[in-house]
C-alpha atoms as a printed R data frame, in Angstrom:
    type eleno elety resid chain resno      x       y      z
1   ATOM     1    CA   UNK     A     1 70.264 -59.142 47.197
2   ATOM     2    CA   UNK     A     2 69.647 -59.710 43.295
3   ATOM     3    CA   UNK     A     3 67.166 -57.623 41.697
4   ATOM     4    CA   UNK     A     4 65.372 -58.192 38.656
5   ATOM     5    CA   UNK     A     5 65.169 -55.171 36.791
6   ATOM     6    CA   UNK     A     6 63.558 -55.746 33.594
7   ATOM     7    CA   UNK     A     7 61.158 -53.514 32.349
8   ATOM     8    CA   UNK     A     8 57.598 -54.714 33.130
9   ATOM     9    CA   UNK     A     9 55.819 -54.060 29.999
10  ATOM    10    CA   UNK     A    10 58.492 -56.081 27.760
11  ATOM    11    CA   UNK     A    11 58.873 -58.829 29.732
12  ATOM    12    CA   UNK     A    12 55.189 -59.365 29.435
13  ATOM    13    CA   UNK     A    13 55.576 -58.919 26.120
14  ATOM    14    CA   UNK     A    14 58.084 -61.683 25.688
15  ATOM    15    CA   UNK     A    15 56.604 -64.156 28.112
16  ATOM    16    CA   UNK     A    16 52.587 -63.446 26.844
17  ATOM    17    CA   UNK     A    17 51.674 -62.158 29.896
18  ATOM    18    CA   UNK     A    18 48.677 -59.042 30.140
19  ATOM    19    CA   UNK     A    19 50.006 -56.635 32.212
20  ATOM    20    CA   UNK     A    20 46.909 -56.509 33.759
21  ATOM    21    CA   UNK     A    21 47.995 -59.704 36.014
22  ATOM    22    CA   UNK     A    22 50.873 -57.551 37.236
23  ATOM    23    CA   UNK     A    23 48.255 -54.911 38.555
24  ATOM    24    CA   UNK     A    24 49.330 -52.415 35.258
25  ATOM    25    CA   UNK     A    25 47.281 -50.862 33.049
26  ATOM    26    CA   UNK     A    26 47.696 -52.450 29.246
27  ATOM    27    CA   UNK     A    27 47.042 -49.246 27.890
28  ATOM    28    CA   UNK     A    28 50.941 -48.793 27.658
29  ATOM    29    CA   UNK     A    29 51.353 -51.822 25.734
30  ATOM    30    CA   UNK     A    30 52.838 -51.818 22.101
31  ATOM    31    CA   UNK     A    31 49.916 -52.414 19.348
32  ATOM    32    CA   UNK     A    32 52.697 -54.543 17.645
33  ATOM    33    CA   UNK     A    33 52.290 -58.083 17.066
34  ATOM    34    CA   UNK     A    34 54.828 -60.261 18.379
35  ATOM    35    CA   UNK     A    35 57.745 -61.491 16.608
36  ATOM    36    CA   UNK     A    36 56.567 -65.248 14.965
37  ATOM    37    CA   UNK     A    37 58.188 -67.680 16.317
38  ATOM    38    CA   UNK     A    38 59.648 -71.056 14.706
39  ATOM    39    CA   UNK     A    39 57.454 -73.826 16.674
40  ATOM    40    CA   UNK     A    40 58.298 -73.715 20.491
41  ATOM    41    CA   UNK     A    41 59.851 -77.577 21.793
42  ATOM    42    CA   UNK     A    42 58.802 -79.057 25.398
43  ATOM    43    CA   UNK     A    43 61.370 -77.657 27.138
44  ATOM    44    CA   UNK     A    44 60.998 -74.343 25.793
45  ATOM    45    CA   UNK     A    45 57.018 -74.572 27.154
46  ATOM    46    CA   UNK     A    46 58.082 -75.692 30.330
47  ATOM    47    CA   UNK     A    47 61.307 -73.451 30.636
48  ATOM    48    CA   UNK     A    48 58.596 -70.318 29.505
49  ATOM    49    CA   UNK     A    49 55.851 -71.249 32.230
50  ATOM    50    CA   UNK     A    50 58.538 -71.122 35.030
51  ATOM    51    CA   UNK     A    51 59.547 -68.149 33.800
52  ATOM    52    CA   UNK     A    52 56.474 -66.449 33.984
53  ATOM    53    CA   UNK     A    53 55.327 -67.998 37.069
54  ATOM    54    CA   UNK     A    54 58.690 -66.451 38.442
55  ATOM    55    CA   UNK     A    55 58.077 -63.416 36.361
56  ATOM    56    CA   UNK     A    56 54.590 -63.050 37.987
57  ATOM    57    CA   UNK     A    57 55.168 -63.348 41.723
58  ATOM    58    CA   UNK     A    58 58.421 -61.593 41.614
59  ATOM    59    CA   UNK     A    59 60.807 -64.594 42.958
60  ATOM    60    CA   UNK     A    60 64.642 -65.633 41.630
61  ATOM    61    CA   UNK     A    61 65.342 -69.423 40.477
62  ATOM    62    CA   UNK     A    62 66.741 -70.215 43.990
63  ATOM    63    CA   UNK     A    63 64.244 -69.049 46.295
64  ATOM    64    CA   UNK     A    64 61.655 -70.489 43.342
65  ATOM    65    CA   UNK     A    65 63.038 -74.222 43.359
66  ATOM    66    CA   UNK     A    66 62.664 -74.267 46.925
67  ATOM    67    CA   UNK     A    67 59.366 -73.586 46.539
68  ATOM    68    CA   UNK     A    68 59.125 -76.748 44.563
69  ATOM    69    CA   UNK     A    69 60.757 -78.894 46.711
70  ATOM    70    CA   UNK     A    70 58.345 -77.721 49.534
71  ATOM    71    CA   UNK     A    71 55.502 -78.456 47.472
72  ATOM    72    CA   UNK     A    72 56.677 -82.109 46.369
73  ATOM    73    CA   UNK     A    73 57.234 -82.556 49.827
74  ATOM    74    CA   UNK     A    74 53.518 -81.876 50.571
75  ATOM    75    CA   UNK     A    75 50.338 -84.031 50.409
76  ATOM    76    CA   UNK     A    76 48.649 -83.219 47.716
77  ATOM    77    CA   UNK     A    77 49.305 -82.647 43.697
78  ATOM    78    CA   UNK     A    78 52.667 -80.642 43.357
79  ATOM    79    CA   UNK     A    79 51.982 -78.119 40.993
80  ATOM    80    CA   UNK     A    80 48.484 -77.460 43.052
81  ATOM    81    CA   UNK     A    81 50.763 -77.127 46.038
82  ATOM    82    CA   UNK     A    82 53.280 -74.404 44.447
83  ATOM    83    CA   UNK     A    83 50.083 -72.181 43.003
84  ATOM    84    CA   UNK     A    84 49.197 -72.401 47.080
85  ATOM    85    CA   UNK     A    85 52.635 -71.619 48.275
86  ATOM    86    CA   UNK     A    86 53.338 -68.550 45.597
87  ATOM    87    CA   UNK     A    87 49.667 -67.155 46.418
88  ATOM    88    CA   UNK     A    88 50.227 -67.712 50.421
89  ATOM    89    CA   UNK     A    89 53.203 -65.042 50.303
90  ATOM    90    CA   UNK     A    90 52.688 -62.238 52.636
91  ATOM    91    CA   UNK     A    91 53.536 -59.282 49.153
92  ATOM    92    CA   UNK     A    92 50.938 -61.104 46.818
93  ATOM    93    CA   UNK     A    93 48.342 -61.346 49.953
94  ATOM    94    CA   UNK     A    94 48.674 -57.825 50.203
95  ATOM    95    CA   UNK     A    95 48.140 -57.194 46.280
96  ATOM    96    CA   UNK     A    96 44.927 -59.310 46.132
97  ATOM    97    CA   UNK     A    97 43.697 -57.294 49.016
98  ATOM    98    CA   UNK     A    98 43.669 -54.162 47.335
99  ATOM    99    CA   UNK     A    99 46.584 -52.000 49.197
100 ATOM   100    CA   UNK     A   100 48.812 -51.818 46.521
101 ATOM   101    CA   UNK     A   101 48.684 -51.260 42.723
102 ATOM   102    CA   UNK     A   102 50.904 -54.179 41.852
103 ATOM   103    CA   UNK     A   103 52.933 -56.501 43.453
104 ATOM   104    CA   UNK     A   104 55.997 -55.077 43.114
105 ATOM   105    CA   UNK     A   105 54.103 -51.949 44.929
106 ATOM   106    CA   UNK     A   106 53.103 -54.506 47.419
107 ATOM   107    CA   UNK     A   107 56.494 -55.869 48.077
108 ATOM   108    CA   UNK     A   108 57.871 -52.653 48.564
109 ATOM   109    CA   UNK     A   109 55.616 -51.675 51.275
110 ATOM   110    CA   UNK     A   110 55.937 -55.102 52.844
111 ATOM   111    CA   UNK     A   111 59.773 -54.180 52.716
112 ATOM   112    CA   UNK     A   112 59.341 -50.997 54.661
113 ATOM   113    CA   UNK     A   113 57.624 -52.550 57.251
114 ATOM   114    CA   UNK     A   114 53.998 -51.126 56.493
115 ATOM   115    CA   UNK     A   115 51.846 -54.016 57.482
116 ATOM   116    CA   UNK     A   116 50.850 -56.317 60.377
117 ATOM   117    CA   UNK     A   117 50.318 -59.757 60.496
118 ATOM   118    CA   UNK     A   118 48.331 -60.722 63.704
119 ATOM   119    CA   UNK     A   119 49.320 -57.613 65.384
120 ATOM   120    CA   UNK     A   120 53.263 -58.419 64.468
121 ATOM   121    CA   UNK     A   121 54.825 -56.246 61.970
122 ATOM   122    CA   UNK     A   122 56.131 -58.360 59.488
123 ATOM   123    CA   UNK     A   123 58.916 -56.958 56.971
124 ATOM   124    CA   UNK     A   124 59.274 -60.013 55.085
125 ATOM   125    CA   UNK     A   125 57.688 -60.350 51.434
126 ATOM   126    CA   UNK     A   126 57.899 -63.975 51.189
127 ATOM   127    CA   UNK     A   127 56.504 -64.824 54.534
128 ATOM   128    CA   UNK     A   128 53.378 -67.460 53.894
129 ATOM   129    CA   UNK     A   129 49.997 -66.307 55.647
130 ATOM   130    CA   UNK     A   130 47.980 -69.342 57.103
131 ATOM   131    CA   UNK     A   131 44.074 -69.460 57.295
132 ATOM   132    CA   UNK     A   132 42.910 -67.224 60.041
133 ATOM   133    CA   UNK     A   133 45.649 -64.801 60.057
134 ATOM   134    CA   UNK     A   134 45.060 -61.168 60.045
135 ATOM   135    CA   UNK     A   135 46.577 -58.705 57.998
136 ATOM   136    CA   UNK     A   136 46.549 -55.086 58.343
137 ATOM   137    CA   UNK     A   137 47.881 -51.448 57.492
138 ATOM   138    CA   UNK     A   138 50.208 -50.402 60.814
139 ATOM   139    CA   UNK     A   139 48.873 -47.354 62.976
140 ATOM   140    CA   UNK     A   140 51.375 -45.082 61.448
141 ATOM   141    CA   UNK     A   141 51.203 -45.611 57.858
142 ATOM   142    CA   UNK     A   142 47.247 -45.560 57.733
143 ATOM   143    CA   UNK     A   143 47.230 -42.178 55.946
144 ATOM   144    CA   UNK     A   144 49.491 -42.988 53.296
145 ATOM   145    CA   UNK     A   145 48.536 -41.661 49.858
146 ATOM   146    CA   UNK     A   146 49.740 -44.805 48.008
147 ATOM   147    CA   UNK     A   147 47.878 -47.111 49.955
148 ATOM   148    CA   UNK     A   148 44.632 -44.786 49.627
149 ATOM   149    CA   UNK     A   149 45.673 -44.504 46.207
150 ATOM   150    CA   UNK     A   150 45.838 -48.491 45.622
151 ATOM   151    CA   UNK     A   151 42.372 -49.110 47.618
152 ATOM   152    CA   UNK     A   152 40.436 -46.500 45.192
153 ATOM   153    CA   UNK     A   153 41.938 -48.515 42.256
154 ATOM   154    CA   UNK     A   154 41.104 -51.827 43.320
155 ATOM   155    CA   UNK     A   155 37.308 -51.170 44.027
156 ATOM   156    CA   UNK     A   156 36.897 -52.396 40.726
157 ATOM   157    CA   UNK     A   157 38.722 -55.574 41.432
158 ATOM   158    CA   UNK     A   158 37.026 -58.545 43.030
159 ATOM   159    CA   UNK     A   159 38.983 -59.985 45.877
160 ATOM   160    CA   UNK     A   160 39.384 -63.834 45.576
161 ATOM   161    CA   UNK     A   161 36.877 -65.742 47.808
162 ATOM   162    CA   UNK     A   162 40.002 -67.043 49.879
163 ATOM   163    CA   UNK     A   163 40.399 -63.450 51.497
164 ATOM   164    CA   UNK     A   164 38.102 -61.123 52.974
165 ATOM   165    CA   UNK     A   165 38.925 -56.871 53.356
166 ATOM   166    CA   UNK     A   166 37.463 -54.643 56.101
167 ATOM   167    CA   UNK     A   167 38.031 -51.311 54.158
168 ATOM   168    CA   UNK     A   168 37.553 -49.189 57.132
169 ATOM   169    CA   UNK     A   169 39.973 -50.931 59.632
170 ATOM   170    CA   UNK     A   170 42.431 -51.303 56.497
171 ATOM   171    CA   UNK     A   171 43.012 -54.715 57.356
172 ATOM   172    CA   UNK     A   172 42.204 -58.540 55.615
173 ATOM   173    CA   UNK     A   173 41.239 -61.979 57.257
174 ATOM   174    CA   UNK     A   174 42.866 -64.777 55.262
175 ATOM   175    CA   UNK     A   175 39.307 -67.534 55.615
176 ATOM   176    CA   UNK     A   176 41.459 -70.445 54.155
177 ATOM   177    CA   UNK     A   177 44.439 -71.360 51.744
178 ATOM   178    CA   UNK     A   178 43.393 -70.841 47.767
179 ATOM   179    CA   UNK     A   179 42.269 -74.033 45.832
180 ATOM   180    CA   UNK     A   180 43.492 -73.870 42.558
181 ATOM   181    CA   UNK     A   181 40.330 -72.772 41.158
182 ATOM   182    CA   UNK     A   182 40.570 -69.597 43.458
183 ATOM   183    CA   UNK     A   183 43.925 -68.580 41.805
184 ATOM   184    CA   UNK     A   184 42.994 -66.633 38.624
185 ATOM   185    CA   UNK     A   185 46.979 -66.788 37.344
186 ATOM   186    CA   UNK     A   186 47.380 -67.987 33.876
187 ATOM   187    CA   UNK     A   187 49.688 -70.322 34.763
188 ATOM   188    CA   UNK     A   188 50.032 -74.457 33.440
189 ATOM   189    CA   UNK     A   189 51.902 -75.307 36.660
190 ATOM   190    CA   UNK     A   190 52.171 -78.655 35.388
191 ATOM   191    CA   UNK     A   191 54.678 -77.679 32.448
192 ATOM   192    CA   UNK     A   192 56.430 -76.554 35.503
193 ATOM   193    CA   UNK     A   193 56.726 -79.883 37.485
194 ATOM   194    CA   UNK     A   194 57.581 -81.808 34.453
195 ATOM   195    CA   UNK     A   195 60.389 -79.066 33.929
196 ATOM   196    CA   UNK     A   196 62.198 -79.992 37.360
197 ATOM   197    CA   UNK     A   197 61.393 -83.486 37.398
198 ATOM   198    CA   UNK     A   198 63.314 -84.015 34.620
């Protein structure tokens, strides 16, 4: 399986992204300014917002484009319908929630098997919730110090109006799929569209 491992911090330096998005602390971040660049073209936009959007949710070009294909397939505007799709995944669910630091933290315990959905345990980070499912910590990883850990942190953190968190049963009720208004990403998903329709 293909891994991306770029370091975090400079690849939201070169794609403009506050780490902060990621679930890191910007802290870290370099004081210097970027390098200027000579004026960007159309398909250097498009080709950056893809990038980030990829960047962002942690997914490669193949598993990405089918995402668009889905979402052209589906009622709706397109690039509406991708923001939906990426924030539906079962890894980015359990970021927003507040068990994990950041979303590659969140994958990683989605990997290992750490969470329910329903009552099922679900290994599968790109697996899409739908409105009423339930999502929570399994029996035996309740005590685990980075989940307790990631649920101190993200006290400060508002969870979107989309989800709902029961701290004390360590579990999440998805109440609907996000609008596009609910999805705080800094993402022109429309720069993406016009990049594969071309």
């Amino acid at each position: 399986m293909a891994i991306d491992r770029t370091p975090v911090l400079k690849r939201c330096r070169q794609l403009g992204i506050d780490p902060v998005e990621l679930g890191y602390s910007s802290k870290k971040e370099s004081i210097r300014q970027p390098k200027r660049r000579r004026k960007e073209s159309e398909y250097g936009m498009q080709l950056r917002e893809k990038q980030k959007a990829k960047f962002i949710y942690g997914v490669l070009e193949k598993q990405f484009h089918r995402y668009y294909e889905r979402a052209l397939k589906m009622p709706g505007v397109t690039g509406e319908n991708l923001m939906t799709l990426l924030e539906s995944r079962l890894d980015n669910v359990v970021f927003r929630l507040g068990f994990a630091r950041t979303r590659r933290e969140a994958r990683q315990t989605v990997r290992h098997g750490h969470f329910t959905v329903n009552g099922r345990r679900v290994d599968i980070p790109s697996f899409l919730v739908k409105p009423g499912d339930v999502i929570a910590v399994g029996e035996k990883y309740r005590d685990l110090l980075p989940i307790k850990e990631a649920l101190i942190q993200s006290e400060r953190f508002e969870v979107p109006g989309w989800l709902e968190v029961d701290i004390e049963k360590l579990s999440g009720n998805v109440l609907s799929l996000p609008s596009r208004e609910q999805i705080s990403t800094d993402i022109k998903e429309q720069l993406i569209v016009e990049f594969y329709s071309k």
